[in-house]
C-alpha positions as CSV (number, residue, x, y, z in Angstrom):
1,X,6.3,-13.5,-20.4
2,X,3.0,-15.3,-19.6
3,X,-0.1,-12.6,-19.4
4,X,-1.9,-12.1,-16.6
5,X,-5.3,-14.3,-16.5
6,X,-8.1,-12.0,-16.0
7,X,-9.8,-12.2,-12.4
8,X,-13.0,-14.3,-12.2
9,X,-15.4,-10.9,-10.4
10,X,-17.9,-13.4,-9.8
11,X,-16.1,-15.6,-8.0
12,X,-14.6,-12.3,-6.2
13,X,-17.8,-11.1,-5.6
14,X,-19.0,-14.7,-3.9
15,X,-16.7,-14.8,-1.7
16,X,-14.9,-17.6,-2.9
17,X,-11.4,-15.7,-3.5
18,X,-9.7,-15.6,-0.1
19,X,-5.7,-14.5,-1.5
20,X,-6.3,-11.4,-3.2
21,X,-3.1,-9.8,-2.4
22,X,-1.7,-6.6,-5.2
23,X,-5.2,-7.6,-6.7
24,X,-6.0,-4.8,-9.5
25,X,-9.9,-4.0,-9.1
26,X,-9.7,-0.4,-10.0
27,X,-13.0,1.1,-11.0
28,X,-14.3,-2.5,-10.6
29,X,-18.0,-3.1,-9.4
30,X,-18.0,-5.0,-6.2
31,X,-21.2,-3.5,-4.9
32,X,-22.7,-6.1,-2.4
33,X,-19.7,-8.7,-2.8
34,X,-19.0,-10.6,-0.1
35,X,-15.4,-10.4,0.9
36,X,-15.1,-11.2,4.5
37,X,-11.8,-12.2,6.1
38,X,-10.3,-11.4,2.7
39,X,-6.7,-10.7,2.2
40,X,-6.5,-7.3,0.0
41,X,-3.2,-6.5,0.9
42,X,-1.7,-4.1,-1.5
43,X,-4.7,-4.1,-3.5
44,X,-5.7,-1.5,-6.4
45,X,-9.5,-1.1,-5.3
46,X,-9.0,2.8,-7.0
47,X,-12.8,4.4,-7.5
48,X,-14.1,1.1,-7.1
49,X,-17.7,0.0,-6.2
50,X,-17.6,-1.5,-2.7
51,X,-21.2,-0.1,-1.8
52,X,-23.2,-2.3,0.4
53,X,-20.3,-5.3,0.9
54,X,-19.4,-7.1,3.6
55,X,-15.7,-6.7,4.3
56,X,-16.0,-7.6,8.0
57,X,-12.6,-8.8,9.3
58,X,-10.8,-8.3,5.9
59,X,-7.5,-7.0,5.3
60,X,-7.7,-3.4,3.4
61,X,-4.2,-1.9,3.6
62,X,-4.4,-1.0,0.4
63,X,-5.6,1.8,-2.4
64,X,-8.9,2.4,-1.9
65,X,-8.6,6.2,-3.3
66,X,-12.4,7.6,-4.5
67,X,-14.0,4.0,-3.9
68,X,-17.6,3.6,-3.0
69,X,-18.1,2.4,0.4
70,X,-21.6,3.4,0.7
71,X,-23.1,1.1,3.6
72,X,-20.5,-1.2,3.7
73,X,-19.3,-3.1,6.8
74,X,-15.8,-2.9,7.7
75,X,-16.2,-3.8,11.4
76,X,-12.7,-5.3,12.7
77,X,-11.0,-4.8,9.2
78,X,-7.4,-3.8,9.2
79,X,-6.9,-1.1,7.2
80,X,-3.7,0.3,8.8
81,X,-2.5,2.6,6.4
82,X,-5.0,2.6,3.6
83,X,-5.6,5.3,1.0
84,X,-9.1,6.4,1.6
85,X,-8.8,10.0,0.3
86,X,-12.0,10.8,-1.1
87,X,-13.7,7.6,-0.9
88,X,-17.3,7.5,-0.1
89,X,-18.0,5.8,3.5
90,X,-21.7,7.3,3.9
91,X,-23.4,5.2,6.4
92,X,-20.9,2.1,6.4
93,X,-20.0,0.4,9.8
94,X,-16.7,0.4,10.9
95,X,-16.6,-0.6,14.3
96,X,-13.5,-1.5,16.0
97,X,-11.5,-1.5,12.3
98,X,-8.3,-0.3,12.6
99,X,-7.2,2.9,10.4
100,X,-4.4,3.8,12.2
101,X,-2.7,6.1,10.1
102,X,-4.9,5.7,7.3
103,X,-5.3,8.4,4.6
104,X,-8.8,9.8,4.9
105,X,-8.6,13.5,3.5
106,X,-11.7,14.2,2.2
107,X,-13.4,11.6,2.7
108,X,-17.3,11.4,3.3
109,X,-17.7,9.7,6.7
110,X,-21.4,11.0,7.5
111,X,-23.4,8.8,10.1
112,X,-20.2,6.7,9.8
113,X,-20.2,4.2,12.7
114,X,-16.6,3.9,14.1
115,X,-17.6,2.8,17.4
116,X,-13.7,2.1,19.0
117,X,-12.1,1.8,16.1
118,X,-8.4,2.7,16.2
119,X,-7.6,6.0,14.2
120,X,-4.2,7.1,15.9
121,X,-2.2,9.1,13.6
122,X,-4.9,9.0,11.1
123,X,-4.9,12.0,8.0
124,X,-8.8,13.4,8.8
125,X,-8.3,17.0,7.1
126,X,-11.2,18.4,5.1
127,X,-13.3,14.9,6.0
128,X,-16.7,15.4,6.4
129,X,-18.0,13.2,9.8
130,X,-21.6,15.0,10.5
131,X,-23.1,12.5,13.0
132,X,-20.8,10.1,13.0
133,X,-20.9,7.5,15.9
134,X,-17.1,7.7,17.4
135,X,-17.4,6.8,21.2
136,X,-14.3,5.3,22.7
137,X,-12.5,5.8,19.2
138,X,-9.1,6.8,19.6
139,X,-8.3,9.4,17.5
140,X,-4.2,10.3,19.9
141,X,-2.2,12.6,16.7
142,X,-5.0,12.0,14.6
143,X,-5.2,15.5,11.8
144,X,-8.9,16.2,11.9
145,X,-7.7,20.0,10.9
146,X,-10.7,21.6,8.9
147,X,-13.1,18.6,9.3
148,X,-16.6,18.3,9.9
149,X,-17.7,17.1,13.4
150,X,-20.6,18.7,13.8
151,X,-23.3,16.7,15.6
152,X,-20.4,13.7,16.2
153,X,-20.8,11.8,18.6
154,X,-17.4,11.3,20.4
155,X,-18.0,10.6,24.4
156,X,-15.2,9.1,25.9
157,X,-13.0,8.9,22.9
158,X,-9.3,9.6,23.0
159,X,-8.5,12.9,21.2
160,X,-4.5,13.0,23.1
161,X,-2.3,15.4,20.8
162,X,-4.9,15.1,17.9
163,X,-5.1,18.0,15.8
164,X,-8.1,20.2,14.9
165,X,-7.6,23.5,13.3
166,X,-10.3,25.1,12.5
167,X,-12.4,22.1,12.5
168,X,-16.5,22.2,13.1
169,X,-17.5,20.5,16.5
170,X,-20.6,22.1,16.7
171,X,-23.5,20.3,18.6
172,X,-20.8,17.6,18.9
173,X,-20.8,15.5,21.9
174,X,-17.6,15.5,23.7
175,X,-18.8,13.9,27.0
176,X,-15.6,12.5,29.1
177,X,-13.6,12.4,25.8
178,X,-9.6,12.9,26.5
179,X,-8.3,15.8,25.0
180,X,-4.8,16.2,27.0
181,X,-2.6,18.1,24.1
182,X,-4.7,18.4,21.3
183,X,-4.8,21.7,19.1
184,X,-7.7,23.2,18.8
185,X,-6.8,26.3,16.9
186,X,-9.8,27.9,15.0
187,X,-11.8,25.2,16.1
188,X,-15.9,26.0,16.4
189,X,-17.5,24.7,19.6
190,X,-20.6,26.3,19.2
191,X,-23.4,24.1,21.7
192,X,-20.9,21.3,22.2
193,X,-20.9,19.4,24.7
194,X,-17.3,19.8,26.9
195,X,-18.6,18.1,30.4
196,X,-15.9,15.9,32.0
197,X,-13.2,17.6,30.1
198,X,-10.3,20.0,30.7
199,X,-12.6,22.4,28.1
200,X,-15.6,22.1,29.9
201,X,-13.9,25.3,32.8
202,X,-12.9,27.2,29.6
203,X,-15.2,30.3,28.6
């Protein structure tokens, strides 16, 4: 059996590696690469160091479990599916990326931009989203049960059978969102803003 030849990172990290299906790049330090339009299909990118890189357009459905995201820009990736749990997305830009049902449990999304990006059916439990930027995401069936919202910005997103048990909306804007069906169990609402929804009547 003919081994494996090793991956060329700095090629990788140039950009010049389009094809980088079942890749392994675990714990691998990617940190400003530049990997637009890239194909990472199936890819191991385990607790690795994607902090600052441009991954606009690319394709992520793969394991991206613990990696560093810090800063990075994701806008209009396809990440349908991808194993985010615990991965570090502090200040990255994900705008109109598609993470339906992606695995983000406890995950850091802080002053995550995820301006209409598609979340439906997304796994949200325990993540932490203080200030992130979410208007006209849709989050329909997404489980944001025990997550951090507070300060969110979600005005006119769509929130339609989305779960959110005992999550922490506080200060969070909610302005026009659609919230038909969704759970709100536990929830805290605490200053939130409710107008142009079925809440706003509620005491």
């Amino acid at each position: 059996m003919t081994p494996t030849a090793p991956l060329d990172l700095a090629a990788i990290r140039a950009g010049q590696r389009q094809n980088l299906v079942q890749a392994d790049l675990a714990g691998v330090d990617l940190a400003g690469a530049q990997l637009a339009g890239v194909d990472l299909s199936q890819a191991n990118l385990r607790g690795a160091d994607l902090s600052g890189a441009d991954l606009r357009g690319a394709i992520l459905r793969a394991n991206l479990r613990g990696a560093d995201l810090l800063g990075a820009n994701l806008c209009e990736a396809d990440a349908r599916n991808a194993d985010l749990r615990g991965a570090n997305l502090l200040d990255a830009t994900l705008r109109q990326t598609s993470l339906a049902g992606a695995f983000l449990t406890g995950a850091l999304l802080t002053r995550v931009d995820l301006s209409a990006a598609d979340l439906r059916g997304a796994d949200l439990r325990g993540a932490t989203l203080v200030e992130a930027i979410l208007p006209q995401a849709d989050l329909s069936a997404a489980n944001l049960s025990g997550a951090d919202l507070s300060q969110a910005d979600l005005e006119e997103a769509i929130l339609m059978g989305a779960i959110l048990r005992g999550a922490n909306l506080s200060q969070a804007n909610l302005l026009c969102a659609q919230v038909a069906q969704a759970v709100w169990t536990g929830a805290i609402l605490t200053g939130t803003c409710l107008a142009g929804t079925p809440l706003e009547a509620q005491p």
